[in-house]
C-alpha positions in Angstrom: -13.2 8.7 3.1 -16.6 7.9 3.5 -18.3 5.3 1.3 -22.1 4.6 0.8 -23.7 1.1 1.6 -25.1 2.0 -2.3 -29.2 2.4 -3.0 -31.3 4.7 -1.9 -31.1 8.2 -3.2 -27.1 8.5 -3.2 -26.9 10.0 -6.7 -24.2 8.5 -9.4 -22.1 11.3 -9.1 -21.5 11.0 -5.5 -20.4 7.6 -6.0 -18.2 8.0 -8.9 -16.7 10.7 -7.0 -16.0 8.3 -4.0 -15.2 5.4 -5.8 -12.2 7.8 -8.2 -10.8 9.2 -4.7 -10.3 5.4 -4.1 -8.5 4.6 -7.0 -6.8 8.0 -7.1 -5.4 6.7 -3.9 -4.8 3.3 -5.4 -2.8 4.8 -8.4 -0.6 6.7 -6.4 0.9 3.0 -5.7 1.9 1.9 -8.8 5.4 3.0 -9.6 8.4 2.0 -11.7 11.6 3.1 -9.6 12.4 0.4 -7.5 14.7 2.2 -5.3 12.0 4.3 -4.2 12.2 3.7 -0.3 8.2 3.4 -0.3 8.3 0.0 -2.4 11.4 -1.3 -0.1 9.3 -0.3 2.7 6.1 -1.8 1.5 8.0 -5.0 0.5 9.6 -5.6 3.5 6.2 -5.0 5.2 4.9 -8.2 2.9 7.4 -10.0 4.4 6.7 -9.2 7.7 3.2 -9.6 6.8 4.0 -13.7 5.4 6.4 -14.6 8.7 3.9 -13.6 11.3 1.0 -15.0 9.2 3.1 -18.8 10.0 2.2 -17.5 13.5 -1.0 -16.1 14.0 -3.0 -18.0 10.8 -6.7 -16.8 12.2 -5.3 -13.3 11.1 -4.2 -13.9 7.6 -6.0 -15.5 4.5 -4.3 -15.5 1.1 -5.8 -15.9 -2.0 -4.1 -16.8 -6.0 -6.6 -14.4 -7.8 -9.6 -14.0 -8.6 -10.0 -15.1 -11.8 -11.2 -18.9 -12.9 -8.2 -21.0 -13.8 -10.4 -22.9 -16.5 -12.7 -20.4 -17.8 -10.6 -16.9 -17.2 -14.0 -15.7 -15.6 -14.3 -13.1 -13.0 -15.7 -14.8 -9.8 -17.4 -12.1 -7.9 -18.4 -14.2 -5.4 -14.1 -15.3 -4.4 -13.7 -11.3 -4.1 -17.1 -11.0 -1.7 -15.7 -13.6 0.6 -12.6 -12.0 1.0 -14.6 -9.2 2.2 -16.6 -11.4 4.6 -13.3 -12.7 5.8 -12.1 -9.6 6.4 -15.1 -8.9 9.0 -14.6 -12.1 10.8 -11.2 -11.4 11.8 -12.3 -7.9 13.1 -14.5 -9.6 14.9 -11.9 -11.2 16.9 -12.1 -7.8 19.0 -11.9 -4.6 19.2 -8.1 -3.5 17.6 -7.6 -6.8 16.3 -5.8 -6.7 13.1 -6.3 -8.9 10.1 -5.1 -9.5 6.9 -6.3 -10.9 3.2 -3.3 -11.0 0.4 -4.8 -11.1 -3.0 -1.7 -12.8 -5.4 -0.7 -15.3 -2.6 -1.0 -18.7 -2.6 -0.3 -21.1 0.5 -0.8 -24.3 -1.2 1.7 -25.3 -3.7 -0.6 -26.9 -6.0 -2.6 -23.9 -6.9 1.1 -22.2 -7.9 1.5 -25.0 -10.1 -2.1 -24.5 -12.0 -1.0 -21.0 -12.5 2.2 -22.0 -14.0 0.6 -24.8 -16.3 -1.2 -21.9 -17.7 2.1 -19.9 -18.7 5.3 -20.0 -17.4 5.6 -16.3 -16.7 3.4 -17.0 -13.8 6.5 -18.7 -12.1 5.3 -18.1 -8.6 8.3 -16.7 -5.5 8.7 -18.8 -3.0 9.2 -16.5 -0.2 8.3 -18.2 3.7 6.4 -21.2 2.4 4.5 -19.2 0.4 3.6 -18.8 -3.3 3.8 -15.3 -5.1 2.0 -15.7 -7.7 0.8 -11.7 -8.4 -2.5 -11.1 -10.3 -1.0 -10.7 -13.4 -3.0 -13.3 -14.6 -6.5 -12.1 -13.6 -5.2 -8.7 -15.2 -4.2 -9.9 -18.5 -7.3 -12.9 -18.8 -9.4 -9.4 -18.5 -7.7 -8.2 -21.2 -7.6 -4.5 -19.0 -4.9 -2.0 -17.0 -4.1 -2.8 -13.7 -5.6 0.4 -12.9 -9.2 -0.4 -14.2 -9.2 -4.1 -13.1 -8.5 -2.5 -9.3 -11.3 0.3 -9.9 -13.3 -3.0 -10.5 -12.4 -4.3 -6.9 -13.6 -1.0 -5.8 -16.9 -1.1 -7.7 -17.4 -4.1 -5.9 -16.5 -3.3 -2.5 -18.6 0.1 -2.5 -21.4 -2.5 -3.0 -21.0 -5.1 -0.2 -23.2 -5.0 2.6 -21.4 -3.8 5.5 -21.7 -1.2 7.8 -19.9 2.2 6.4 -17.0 2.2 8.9 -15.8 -0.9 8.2 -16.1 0.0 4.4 -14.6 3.2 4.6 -11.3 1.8 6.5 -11.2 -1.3 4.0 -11.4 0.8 0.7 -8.8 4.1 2.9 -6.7 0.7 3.2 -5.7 -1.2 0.3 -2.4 -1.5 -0.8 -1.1 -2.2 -4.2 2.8 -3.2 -4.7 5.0 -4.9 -6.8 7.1 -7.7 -6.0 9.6 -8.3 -8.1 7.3 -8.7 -10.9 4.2 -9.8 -9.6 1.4 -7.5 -8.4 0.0 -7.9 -5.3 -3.0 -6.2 -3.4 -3.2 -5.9 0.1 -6.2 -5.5 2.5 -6.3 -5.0 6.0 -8.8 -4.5 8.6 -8.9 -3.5 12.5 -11.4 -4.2 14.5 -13.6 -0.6 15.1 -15.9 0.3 18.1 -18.4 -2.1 17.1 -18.7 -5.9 15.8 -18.7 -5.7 11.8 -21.3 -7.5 10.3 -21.6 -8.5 7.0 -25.4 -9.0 5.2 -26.9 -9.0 9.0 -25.0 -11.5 9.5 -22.3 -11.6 12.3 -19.3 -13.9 11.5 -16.0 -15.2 13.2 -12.7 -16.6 12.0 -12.3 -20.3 12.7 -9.0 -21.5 11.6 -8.9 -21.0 8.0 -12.6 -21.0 7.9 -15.4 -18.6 8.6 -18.7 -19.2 10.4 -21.7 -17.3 10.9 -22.1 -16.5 15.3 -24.9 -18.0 16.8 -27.5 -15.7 18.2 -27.0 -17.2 21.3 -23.1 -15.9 21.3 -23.8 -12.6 19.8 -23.8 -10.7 23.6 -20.5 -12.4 24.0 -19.2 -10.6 20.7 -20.4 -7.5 21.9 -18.5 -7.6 25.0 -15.3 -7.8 23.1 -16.1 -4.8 21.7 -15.9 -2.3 25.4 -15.5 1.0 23.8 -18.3 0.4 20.9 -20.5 3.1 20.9 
């Protein structure tokens, strides 16, 4: 799948044709039958993903939603740092693997001004952590799961980042159920090259992200030895 940065002359139609293989994809994810072994699978790949995130924290970065607790507003700009997130912790090195889970939250507080809005948002605990799902973002937008991912999409198709590093975060999204919260899923690997994210290079510093200095880009580089 190969996605656009957006601009220039890339007509509509090719866009809308990459951004519905996307959610095509996407769609193919939603399902009912809970004994179908691709949700157990997928589940217990959560898991996994919440035990070893205790572990290795630079990799992992959760977030509650995306949608203001007060207002119900969409925040663009939560969704665009989970992107910029995502290419700090590929540029921990080349085949480094992170992870951001969308309908997590790590602090227990945040669960709890979910909760205050309705009780059917009754986070999981699973690990220390707070399943909360996205049902909330996808009922405050008052649209089907389906089209508030296509949204995501829209977005991501926008960000400015180099194609490879969009094309393997939109090939990669997971959605899944658990239990009944719905959770997204996006995971990066670090490519041949450093990803950079509006010419900017960042990096992964505990649970925070900073832009590398110029003087530190070489050493970026050479963590990269098979970048072409």
């Amino acid at each position: 799948m190969h996605l656009s940065k957006g601009g220039g002359n890339w007509g509509a139609s090719a866009r809308e044709n990459s951004i519905n293989a996307i959610v095509g994809m996407i769609e193919r994810c939603f399902a009912d039958n809970l004994e179908d072994p691709s949700i157990v699978k997928w589940s217990t790949e959560f898991e996994t993903i919440l035990r070893q995130s205790r572990i290795e924290q630079v990799c992992f970065d959760f977030k509650i939603g995306f949608c203001d607790l007060k207002t119900g507003a969409f925040n663009e700009e939560s969704f665009k740092k989970c992107i910029r997130t995502l290419t700090a912790m590929a540029n921990k090195g080349h085949s480094s693997i992170g992870y951001v889970i969308a309908g997590v939250a790590d602090k227990e507080g945040d669960a709890q001004k979910l909760e205050e809005k309705n009780t059917e948002y009754k986070p999981i605990l699973k690990d220390g952590y707070y399943i909360t799902g996205l049902n909330y973002d996808i009922e405050t937008l008052k649209m089907p799961a389906d089209r508030y991912f296509q949204k995501l999409i829209q977005i991501l198709e926008k960000e400015p980042i180099d194609d490879e590093y969009k094309s393997y975060i939109g090939n990669n999204i997971r959605f899944m159920r658990y239990g009944e919260k719905d959770i997204l899923i996006f995971r990066i690997v670090g490519l041949d090259s450093p990803a950079i994210y509006d010419n900017h290079y960042y990096q992964r510093m505990g649970a925070n992200i900073e832009k590398i200095e110029t003087k530190n880009i070489a050493s970026l580089f050479a963590k990269f030895p098979q970048q072409k």
